[in-house]
Short mmCIF file of the C-alpha atoms (twelve columns), coordinates in Angstrom:
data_MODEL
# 
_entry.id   MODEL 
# 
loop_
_atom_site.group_PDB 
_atom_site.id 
_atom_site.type_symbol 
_atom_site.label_atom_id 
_atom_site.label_alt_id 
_atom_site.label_comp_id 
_atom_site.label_asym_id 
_atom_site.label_seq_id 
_atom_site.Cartn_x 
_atom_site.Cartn_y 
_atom_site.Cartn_z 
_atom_site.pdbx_PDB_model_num 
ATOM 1   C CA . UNK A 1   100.787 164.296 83.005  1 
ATOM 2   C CA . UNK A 2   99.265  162.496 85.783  1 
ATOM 3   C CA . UNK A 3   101.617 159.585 86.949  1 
ATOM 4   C CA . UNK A 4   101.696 157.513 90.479  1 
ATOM 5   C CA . UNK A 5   103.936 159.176 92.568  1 
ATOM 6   C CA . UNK A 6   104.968 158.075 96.067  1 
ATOM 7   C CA . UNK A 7   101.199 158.669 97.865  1 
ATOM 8   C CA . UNK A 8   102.469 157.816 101.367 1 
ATOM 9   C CA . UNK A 9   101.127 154.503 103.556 1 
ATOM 10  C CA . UNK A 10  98.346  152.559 104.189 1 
ATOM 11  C CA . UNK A 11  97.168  151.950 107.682 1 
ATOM 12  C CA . UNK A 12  95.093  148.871 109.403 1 
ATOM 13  C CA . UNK A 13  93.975  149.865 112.825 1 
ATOM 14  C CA . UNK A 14  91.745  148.240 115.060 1 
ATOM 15  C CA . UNK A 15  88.653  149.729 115.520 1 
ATOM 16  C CA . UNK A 16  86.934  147.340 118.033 1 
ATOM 17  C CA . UNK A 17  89.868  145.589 119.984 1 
ATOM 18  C CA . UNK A 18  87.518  142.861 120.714 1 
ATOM 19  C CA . UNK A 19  86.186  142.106 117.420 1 
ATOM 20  C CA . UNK A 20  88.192  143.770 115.004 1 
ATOM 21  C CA . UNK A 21  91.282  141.958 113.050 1 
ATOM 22  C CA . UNK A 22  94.212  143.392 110.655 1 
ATOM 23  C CA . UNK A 23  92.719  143.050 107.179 1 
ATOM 24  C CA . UNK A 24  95.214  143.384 103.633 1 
ATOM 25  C CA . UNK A 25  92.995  146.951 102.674 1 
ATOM 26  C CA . UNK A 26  90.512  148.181 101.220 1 
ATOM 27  C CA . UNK A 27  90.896  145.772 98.369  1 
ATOM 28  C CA . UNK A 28  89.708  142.496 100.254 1 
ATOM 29  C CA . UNK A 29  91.990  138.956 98.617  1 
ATOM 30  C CA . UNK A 30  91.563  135.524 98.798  1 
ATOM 31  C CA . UNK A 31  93.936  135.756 101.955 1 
ATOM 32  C CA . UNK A 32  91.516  138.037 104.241 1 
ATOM 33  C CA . UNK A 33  88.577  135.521 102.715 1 
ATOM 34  C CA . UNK A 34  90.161  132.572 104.506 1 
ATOM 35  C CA . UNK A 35  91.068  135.046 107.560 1 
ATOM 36  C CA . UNK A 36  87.077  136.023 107.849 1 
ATOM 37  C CA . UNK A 37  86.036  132.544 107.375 1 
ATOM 38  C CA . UNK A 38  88.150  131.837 110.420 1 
ATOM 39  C CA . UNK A 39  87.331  134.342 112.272 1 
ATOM 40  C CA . UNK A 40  83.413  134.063 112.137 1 
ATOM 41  C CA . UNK A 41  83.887  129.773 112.797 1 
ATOM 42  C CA . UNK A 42  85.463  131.063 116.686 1 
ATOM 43  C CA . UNK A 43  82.564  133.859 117.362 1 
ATOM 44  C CA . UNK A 44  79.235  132.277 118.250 1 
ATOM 45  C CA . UNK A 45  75.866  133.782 116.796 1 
ATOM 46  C CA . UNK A 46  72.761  131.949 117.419 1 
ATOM 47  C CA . UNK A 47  69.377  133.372 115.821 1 
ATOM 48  C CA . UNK A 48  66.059  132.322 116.248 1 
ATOM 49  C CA . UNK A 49  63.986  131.242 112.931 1 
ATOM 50  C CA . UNK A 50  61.592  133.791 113.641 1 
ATOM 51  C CA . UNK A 51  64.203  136.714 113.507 1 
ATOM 52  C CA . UNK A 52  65.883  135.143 109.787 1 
ATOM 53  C CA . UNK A 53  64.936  137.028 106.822 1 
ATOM 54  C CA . UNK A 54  63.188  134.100 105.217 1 
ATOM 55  C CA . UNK A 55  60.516  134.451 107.765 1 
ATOM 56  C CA . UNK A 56  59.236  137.386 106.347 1 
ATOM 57  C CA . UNK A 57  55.554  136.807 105.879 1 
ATOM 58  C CA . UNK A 58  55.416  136.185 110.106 1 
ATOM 59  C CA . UNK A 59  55.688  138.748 113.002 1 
ATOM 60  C CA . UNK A 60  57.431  140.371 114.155 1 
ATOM 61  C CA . UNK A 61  59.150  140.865 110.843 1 
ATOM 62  C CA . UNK A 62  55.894  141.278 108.741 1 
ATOM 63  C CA . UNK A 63  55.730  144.508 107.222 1 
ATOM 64  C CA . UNK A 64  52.357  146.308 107.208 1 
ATOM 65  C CA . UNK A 65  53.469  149.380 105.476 1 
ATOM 66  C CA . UNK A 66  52.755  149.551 101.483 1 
ATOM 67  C CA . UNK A 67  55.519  151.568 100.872 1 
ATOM 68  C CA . UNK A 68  59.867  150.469 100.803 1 
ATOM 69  C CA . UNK A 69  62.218  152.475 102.571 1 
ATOM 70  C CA . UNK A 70  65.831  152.580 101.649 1 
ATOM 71  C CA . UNK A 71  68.765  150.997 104.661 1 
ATOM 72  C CA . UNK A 72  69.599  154.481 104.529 1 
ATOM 73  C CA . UNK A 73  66.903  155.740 105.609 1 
ATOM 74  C CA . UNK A 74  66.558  153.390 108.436 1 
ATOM 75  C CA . UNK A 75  70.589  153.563 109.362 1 
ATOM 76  C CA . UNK A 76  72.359  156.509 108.091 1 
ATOM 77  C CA . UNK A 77  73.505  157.859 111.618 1 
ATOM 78  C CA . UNK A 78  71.951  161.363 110.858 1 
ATOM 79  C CA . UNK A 79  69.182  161.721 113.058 1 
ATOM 80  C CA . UNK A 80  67.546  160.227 116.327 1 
ATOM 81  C CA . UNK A 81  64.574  161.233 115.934 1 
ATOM 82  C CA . UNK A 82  63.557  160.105 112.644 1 
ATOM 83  C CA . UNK A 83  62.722  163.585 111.161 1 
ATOM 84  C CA . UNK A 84  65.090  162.259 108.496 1 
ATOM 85  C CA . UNK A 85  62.353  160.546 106.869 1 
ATOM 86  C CA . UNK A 86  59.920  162.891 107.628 1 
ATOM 87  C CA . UNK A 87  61.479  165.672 105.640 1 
ATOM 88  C CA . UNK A 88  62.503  163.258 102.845 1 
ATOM 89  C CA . UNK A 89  59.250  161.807 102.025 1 
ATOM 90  C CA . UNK A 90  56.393  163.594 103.621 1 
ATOM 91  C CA . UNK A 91  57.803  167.562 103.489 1 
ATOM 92  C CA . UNK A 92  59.534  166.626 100.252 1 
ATOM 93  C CA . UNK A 93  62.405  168.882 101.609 1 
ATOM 94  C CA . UNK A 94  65.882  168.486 98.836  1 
ATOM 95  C CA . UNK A 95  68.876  167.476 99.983  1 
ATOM 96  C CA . UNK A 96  71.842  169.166 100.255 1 
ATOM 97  C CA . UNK A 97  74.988  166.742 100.598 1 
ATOM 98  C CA . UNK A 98  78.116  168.330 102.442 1 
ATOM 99  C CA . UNK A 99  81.926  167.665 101.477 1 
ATOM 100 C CA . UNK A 100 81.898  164.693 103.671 1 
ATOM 101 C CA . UNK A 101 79.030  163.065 101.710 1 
ATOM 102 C CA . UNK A 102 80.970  163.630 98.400  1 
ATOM 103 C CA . UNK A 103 83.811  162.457 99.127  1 
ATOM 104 C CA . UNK A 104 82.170  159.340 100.859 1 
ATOM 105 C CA . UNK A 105 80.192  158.739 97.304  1 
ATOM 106 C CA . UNK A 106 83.684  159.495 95.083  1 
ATOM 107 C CA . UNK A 107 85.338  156.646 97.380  1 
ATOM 108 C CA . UNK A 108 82.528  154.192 96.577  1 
ATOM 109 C CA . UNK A 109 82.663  155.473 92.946  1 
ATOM 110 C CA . UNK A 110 86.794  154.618 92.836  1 
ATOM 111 C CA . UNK A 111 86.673  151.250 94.439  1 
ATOM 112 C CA . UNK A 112 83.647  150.003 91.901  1 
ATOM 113 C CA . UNK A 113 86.107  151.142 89.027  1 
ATOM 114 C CA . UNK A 114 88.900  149.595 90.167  1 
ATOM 115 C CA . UNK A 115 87.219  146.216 90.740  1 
ATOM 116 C CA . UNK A 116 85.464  146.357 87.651  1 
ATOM 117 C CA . UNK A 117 89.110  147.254 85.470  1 
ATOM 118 C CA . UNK A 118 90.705  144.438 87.419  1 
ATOM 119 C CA . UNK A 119 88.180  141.992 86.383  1 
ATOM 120 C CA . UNK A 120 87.491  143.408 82.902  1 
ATOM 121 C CA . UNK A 121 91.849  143.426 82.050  1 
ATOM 122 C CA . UNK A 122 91.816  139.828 83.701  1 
ATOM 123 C CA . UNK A 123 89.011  138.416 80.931  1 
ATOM 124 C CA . UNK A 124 90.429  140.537 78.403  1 
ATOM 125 C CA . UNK A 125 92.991  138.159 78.535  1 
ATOM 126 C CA . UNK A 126 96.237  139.947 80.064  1 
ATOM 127 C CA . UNK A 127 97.053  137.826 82.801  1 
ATOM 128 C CA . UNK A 128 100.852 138.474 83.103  1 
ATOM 129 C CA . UNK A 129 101.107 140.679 86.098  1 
ATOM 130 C CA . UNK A 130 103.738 143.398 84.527  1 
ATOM 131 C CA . UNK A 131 101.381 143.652 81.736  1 
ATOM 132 C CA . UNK A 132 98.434  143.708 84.126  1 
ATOM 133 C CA . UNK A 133 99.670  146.657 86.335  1 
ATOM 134 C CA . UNK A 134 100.481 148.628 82.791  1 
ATOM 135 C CA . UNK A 135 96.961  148.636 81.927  1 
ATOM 136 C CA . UNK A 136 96.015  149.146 85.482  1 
ATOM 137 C CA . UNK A 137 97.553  152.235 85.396  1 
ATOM 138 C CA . UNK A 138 96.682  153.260 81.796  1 
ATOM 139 C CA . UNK A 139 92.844  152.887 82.607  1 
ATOM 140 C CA . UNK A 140 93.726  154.864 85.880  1 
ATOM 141 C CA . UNK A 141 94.725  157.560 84.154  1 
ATOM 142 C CA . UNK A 142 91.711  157.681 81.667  1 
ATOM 143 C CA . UNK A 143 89.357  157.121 84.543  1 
ATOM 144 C CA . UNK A 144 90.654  160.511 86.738  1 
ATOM 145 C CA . UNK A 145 89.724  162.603 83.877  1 
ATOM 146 C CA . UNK A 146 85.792  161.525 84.473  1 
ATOM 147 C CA . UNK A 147 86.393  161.661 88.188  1 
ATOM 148 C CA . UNK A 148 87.254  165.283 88.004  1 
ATOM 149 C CA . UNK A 149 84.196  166.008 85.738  1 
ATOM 150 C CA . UNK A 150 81.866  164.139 88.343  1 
ATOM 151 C CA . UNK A 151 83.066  165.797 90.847  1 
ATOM 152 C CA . UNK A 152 84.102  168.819 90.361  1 
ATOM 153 C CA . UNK A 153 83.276  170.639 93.995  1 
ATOM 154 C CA . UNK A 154 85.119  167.998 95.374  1 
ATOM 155 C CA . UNK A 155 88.287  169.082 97.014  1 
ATOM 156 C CA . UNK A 156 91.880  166.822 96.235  1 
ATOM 157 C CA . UNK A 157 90.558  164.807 93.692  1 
ATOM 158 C CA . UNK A 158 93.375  163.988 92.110  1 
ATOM 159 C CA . UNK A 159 95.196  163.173 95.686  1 
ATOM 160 C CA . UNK A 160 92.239  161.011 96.824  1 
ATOM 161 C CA . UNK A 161 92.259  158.794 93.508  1 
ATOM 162 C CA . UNK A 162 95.930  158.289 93.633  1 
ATOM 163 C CA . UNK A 163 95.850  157.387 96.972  1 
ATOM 164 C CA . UNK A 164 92.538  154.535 96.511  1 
ATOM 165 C CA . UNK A 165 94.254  153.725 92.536  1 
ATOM 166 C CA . UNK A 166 98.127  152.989 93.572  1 
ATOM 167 C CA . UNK A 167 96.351  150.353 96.765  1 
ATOM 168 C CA . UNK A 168 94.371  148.813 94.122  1 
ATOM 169 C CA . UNK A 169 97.243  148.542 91.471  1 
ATOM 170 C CA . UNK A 170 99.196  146.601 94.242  1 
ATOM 171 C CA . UNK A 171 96.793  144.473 95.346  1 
ATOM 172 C CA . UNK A 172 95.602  143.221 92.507  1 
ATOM 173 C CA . UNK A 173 98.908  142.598 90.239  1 
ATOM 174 C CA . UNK A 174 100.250 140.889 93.914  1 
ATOM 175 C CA . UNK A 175 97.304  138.612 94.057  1 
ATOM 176 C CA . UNK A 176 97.656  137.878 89.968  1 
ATOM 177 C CA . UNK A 177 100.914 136.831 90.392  1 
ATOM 178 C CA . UNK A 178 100.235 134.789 92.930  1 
ATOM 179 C CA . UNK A 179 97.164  133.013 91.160  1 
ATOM 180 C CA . UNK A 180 99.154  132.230 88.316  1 
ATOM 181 C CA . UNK A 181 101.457 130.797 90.414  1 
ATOM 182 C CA . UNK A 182 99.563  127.914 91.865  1 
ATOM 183 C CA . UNK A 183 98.446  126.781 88.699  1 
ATOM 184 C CA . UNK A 184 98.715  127.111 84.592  1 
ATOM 185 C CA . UNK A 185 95.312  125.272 83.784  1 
ATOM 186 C CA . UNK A 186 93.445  127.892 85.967  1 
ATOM 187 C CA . UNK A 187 90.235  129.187 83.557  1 
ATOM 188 C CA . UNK A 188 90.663  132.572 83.153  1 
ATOM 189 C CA . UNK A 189 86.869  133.140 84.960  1 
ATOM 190 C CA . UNK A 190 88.291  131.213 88.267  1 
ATOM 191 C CA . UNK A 191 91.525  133.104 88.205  1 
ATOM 192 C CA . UNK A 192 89.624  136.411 87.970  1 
ATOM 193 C CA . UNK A 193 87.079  135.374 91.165  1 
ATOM 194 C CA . UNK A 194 90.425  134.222 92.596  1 
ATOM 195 C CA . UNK A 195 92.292  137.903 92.277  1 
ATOM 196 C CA . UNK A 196 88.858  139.554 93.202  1 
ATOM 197 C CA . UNK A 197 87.008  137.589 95.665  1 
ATOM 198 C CA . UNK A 198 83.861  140.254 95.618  1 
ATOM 199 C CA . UNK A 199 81.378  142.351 94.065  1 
ATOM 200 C CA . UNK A 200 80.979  145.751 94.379  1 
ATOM 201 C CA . UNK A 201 76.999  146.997 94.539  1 
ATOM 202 C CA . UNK A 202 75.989  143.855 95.088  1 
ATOM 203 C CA . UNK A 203 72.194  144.333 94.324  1 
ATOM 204 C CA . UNK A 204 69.747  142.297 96.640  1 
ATOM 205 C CA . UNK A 205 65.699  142.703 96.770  1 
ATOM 206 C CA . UNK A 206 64.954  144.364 99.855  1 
ATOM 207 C CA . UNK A 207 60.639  144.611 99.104  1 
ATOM 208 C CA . UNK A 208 59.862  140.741 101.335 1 
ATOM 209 C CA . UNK A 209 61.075  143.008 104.061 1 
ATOM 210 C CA . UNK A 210 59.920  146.691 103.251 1 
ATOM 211 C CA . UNK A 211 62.797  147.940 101.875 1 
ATOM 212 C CA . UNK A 212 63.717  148.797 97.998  1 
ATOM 213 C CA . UNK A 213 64.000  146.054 95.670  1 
ATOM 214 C CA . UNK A 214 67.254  147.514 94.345  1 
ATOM 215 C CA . UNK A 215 69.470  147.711 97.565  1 
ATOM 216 C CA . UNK A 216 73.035  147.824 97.165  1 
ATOM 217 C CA . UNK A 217 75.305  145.774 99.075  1 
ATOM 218 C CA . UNK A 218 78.829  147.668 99.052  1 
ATOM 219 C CA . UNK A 219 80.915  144.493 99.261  1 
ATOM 220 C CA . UNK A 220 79.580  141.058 98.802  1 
ATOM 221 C CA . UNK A 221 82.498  139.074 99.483  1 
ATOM 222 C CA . UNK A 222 82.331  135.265 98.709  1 
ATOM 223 C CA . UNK A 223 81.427  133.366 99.811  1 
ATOM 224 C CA . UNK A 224 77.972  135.324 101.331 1 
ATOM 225 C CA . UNK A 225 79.864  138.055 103.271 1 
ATOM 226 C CA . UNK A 226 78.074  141.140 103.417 1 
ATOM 227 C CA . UNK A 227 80.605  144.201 103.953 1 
ATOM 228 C CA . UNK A 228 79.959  147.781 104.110 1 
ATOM 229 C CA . UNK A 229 82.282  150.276 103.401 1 
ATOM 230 C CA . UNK A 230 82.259  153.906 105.421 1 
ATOM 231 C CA . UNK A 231 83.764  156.963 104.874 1 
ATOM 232 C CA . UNK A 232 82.253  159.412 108.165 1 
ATOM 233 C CA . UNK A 233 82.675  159.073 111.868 1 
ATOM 234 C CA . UNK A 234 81.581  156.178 113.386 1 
ATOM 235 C CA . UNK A 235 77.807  155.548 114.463 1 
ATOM 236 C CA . UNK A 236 76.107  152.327 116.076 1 
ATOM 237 C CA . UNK A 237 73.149  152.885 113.368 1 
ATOM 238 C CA . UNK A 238 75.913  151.306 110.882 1 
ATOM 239 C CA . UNK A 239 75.631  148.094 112.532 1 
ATOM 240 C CA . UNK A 240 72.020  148.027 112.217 1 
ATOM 241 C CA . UNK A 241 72.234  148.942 108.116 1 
ATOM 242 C CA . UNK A 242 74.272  145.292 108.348 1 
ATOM 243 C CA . UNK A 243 71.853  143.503 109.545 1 
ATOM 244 C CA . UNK A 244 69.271  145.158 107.394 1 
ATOM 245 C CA . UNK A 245 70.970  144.265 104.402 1 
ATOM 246 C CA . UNK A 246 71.429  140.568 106.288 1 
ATOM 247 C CA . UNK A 247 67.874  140.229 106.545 1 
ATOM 248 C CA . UNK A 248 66.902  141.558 102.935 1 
ATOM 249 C CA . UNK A 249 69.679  138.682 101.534 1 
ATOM 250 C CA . UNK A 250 68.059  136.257 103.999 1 
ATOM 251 C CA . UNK A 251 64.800  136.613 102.570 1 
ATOM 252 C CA . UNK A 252 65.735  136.484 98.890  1 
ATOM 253 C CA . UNK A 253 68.111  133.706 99.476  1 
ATOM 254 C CA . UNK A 254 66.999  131.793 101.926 1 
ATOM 255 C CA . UNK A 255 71.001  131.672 102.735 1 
ATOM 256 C CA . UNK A 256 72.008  132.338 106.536 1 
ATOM 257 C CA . UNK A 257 73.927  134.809 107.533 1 
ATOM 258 C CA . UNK A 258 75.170  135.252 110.847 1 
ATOM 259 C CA . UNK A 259 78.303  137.651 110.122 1 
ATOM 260 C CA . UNK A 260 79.491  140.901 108.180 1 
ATOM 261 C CA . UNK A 261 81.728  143.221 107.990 1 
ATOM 262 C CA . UNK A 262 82.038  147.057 108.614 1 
ATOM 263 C CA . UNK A 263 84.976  148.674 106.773 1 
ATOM 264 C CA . UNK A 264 85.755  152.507 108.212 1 
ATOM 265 C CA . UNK A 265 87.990  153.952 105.274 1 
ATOM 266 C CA . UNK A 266 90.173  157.352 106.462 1 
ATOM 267 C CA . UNK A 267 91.520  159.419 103.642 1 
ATOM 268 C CA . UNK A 268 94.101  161.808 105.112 1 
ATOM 269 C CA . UNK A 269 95.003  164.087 101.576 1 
ATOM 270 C CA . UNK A 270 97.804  166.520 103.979 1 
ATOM 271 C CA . UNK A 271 99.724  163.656 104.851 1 
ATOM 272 C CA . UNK A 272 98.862  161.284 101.270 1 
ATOM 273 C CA . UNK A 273 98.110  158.042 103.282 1 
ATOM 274 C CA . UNK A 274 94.846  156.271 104.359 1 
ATOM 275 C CA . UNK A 275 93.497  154.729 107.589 1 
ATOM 276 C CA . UNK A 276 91.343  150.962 107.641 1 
ATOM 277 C CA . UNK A 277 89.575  149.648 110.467 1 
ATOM 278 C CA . UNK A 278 87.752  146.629 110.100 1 
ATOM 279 C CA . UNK A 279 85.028  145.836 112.386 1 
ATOM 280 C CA . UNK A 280 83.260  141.910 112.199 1 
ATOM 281 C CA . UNK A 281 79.641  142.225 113.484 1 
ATOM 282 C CA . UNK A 282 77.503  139.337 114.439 1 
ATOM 283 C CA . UNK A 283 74.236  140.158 113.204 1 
ATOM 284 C CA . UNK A 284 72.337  138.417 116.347 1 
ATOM 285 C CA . UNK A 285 68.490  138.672 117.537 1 
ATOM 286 C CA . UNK A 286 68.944  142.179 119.349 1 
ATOM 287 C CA . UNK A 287 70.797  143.593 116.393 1 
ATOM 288 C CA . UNK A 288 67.506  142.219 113.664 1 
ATOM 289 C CA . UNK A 289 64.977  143.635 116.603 1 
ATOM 290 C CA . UNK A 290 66.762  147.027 116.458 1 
ATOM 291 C CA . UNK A 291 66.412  147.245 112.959 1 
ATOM 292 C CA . UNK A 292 62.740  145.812 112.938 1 
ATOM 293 C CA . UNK A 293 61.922  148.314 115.471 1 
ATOM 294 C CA . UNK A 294 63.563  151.573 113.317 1 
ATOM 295 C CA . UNK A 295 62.040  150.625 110.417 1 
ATOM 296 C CA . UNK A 296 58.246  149.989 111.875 1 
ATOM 297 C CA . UNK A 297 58.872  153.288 113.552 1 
ATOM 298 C CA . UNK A 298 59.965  155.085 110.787 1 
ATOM 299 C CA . UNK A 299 57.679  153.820 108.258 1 
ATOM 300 C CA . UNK A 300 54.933  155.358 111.086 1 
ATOM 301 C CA . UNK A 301 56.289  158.508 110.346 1 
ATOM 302 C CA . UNK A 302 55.474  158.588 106.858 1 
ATOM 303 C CA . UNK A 303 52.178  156.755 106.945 1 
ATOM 304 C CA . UNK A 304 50.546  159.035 109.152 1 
ATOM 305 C CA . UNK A 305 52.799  162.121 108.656 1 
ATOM 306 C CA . UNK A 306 54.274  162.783 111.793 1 
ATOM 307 C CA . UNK A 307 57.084  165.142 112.585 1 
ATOM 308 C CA . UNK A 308 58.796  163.575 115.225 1 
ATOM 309 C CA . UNK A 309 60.697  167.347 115.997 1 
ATOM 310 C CA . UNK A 310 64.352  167.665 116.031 1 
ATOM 311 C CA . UNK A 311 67.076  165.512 116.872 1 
ATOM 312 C CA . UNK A 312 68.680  165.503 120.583 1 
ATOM 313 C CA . UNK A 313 71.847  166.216 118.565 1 
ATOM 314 C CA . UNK A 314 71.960  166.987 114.600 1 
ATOM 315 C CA . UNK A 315 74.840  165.420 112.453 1 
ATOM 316 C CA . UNK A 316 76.473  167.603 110.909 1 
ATOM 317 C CA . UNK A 317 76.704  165.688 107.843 1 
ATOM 318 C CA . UNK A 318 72.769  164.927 107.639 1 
ATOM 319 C CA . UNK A 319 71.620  166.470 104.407 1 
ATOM 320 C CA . UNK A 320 68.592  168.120 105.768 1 
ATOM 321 C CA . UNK A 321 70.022  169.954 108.865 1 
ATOM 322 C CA . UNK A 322 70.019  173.455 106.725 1 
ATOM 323 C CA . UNK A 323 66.028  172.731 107.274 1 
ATOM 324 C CA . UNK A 324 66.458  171.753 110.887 1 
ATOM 325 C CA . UNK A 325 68.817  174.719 111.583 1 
ATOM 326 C CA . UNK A 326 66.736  177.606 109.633 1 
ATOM 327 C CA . UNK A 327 63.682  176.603 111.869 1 
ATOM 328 C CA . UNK A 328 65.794  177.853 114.459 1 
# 
């Protein structure tokens, strides 16, 4: 029977020395809240009103285009060129996702779970940790058996869920007990936004801004901190998804936001431990521009159905480079 055994450690490494600060894990508490908070007062960002999401209907980020493109379309750190979009939309090419891309999509599909089980247990009305971490656990082992099923040509499933399930069993019992500690007459809704401080897929209407109206913000930790969650090597273009998803909360909301968050996850299965690195991003003027710029450029593409040609250098994790490479 599937049990926890001893999965190894968790790491929290710097990414960025410069802007880059330990973090608890993967799992973010009401501790790394206060932390980010913190950190973000000490780091200057000015932006100008033209560049905020809410000004939308204005160049330069008026969208002429009358059709939405996804953030990762615009920032997915596949392609240079843009032929990305070019074979999605205009050549109608299929994808074909790699291992990497799997096992990037089973990470995001684990940590939704697990945030949804410790908030569903927590209203359920099981708020003594012991008991908690019991049914923790008992859903765990319920939820693999769907996690092998959707994903089946997925390598060390069972090893990567243990590894994601055991963090988020003591995380979340640590951060019940100490809830329940500071006070009795807690309601059971504030004690459960007090053991998980987020939402996973946060949704946000991207259309004021060209994008889809049902984005998908990975992390939307409270209060208004957008963090995004990555599984693959890192690429600049992340930074730029940020500030896309910044803008597309901006315009909805009408809510600043100056800061976010960029969480690399490494899953190491041969040695059963994990790797964080947590990288805070202002999301200034030339960050916005950047991703003004892509997306204008991009959304050129498909209007007028150019092929921008190949990439200086192909990802090898982009789902179209079996097109790419049997053009020769």
């Amino acid at each position: 029977m599937w049990g926890f055994p001893n999965v190894g450690r968790v790491t929290v490494i710097p990414y960025f020395l410069d802007i880059c600060f330990w973090c608890f894990g993967v799992f973010y508490t009401f501790s790394d809240v206060v932390r980010l908070c913190r950190v973000f007062r000490g780091l200057p960002c000015e932006v100008s009103e033209e560049l905020r999401g809410w000004s939308w209907s204005e160049p330069p980020l008026l969208y002429a285009y009358g059709f939405p493109l996804s953030v990762s379309d615009i920032a997915n750190g596949f392609c240079d060129s843009g032929r990305f979009v070019y074979l999605k939309y205009v050549a109608k090419e299929k994808e074909k996702p790699n291992w990497r891309l799997r096992r990037g999509s089973f990470i995001h599909y684990v940590l939704s779970e697990a945030s949804r089980t410790a908030k569903s247990i927590i209203l359920s009305g099981v708020l003594e940790p012991d008991a908690f971490r019991y049914e923790f656990i008992e859903h765990g082992r319920r939820f693999l058996n769907s996690c092998r099923e959707a994903f089946k040509d997925l390598r060390n499933v069972d090893l990567l869920f243990e590894l994601l399930w055991i963090r988020a069993v003591d995380t979340f019992s640590s951060e019940l007990a100490k809830a329940r500690s500071r006070s009795p007459y807690l309601s059971i809704d504030g004690l459960t936004s007090l053991v998980t401080p987020f939402t996973t897929e946060f949704p946000v209407d991207g259309s004021l801004i060209g994008l889809s109206k049902t984005l998908r913000i990975d992390l939307m930790i409270y209060p208004n901190i957008i963090a995004e969650v990555k599984t693959r090597s890192w690429h600049s273009d992340y930074e730029i998804g940020l500030a896309a998803y910044a803008l597309a909360f901006e315009s909805q909301y009408e809510v600043p936001i100056n800061y976010g968050v960029i969480l690399m996850v490494r899953l190491d299965p041969s040695k059963r431990d994990f790797k964080l690195y947590e990288k805070i991003v202002r999301v200034s003027d030339g960050l916005r521009q950047a991703f003004i710029d892509r997306r204008d450029t991009y959304a050129r593409i498909v209007e007028d159905s150019i092929d921008p040609g190949k990439a200086k250098k192909c990802s090898p994790d982009c789902p179209y480079i079996h097109v790419c490479r049997e053009e020769g």
